[in-house]
C-alpha positions as CSV (number, residue, x, y, z in Angstrom):
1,X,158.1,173.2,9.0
2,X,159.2,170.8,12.0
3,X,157.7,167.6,11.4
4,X,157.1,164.5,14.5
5,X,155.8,161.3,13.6
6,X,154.9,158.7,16.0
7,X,154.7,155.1,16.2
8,X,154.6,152.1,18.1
9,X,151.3,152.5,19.9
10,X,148.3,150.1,19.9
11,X,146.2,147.4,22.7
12,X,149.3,145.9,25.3
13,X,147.5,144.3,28.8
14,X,147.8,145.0,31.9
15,X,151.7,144.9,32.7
16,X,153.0,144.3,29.5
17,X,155.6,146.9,27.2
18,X,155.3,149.2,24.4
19,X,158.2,151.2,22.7
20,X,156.9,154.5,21.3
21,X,159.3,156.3,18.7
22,X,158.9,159.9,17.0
23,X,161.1,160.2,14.2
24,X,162.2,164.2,13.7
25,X,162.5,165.7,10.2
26,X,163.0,168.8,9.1
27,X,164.7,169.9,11.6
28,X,167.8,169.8,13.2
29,X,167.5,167.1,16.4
30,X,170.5,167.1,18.6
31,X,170.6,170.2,20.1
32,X,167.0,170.0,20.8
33,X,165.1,168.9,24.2
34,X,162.5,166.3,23.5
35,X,159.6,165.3,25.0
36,X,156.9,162.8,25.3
37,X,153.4,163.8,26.5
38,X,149.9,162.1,26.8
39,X,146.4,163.1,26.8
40,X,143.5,161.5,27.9
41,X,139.8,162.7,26.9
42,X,138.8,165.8,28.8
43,X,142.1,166.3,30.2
44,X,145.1,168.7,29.9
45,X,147.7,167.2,28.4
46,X,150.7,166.2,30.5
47,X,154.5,165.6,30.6
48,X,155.4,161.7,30.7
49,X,159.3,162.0,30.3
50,X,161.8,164.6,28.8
51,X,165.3,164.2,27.5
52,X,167.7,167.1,27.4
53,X,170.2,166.7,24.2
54,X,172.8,166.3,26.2
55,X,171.0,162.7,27.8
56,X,169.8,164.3,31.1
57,X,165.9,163.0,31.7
58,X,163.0,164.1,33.7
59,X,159.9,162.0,34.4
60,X,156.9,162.3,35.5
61,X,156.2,160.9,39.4
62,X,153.8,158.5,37.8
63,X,156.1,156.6,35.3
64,X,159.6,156.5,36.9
65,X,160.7,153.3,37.1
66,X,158.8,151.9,34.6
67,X,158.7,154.0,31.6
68,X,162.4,155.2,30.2
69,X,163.4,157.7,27.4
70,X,165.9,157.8,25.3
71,X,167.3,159.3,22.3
72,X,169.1,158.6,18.8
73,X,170.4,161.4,17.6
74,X,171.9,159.7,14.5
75,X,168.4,158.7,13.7
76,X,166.8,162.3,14.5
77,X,165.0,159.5,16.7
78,X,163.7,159.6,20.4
79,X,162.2,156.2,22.0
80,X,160.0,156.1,25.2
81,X,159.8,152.7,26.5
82,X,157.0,151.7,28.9
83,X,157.0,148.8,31.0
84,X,154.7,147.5,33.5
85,X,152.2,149.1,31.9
86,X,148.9,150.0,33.9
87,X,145.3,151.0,32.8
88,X,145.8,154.1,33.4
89,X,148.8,154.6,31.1
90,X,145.8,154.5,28.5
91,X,146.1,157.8,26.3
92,X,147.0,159.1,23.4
93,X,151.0,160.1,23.1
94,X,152.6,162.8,21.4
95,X,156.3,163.6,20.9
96,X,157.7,167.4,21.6
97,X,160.5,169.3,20.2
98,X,161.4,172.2,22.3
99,X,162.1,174.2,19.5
100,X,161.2,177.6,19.1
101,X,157.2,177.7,19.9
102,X,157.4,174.3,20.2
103,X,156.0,171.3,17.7
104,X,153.8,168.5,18.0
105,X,153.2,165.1,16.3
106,X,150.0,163.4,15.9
107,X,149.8,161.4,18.4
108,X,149.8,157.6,18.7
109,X,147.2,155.8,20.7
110,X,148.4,153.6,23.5
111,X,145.3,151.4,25.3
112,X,146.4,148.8,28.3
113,X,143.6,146.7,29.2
114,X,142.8,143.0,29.2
């Protein structure tokens, strides 16, 4: 069984950085597309970035410029790092591996406010 753990979230203000990470196991990682998703209460959740395994990215309209993903595949690691971080950024994050049915981590909660 696939299994995604996240990290890195928590309480940044308005403006300032976080650097998520979601560390793969089980799995093999390099050949895999991986994602990064958030979820707010009540709402579907949606795509925030992508990265193919060959390094190719996609982004939601709403983050490019600020937030960037990248990948470690020597680490079975992938990275999101937000900057400029706004209110509504606020959500919970989860990592995807396009793998099969597809797998999800837990989640880890990012909050921007001051």
């Amino acid at each position: 069984q696939v299994q995604l753990v996240e990290s890195g979230g928590g309480l940044v203000q308005p403006g300032g950085s976080l650097r998520l990470s979601c560390s793969a196991s089980r799995t093999i990682f390099s050949i895999y597309t991986m994602g990064w998703y958030r979820q707010t209460s009540g709402k579907q959740r949606e795509l925030v970035a992508t990265i193919r395994s060959g390094g190719s990215t996609n982004y939601a309209d709403s983050v490019k410029g600020r937030f960037t993903i990248s990948r470690d595949n020597a680490k079975n690691t992938v990275y999101l790092q937000m900057n400029s971080l706004k209110p509504e950024d606020t959500a919970v994050y989860y990592c995807n591996i396009q793998k099969g049915p597809g797998y999800w981590g837990r989640g880890t909660q990012v909050t921007v406010s001051s």
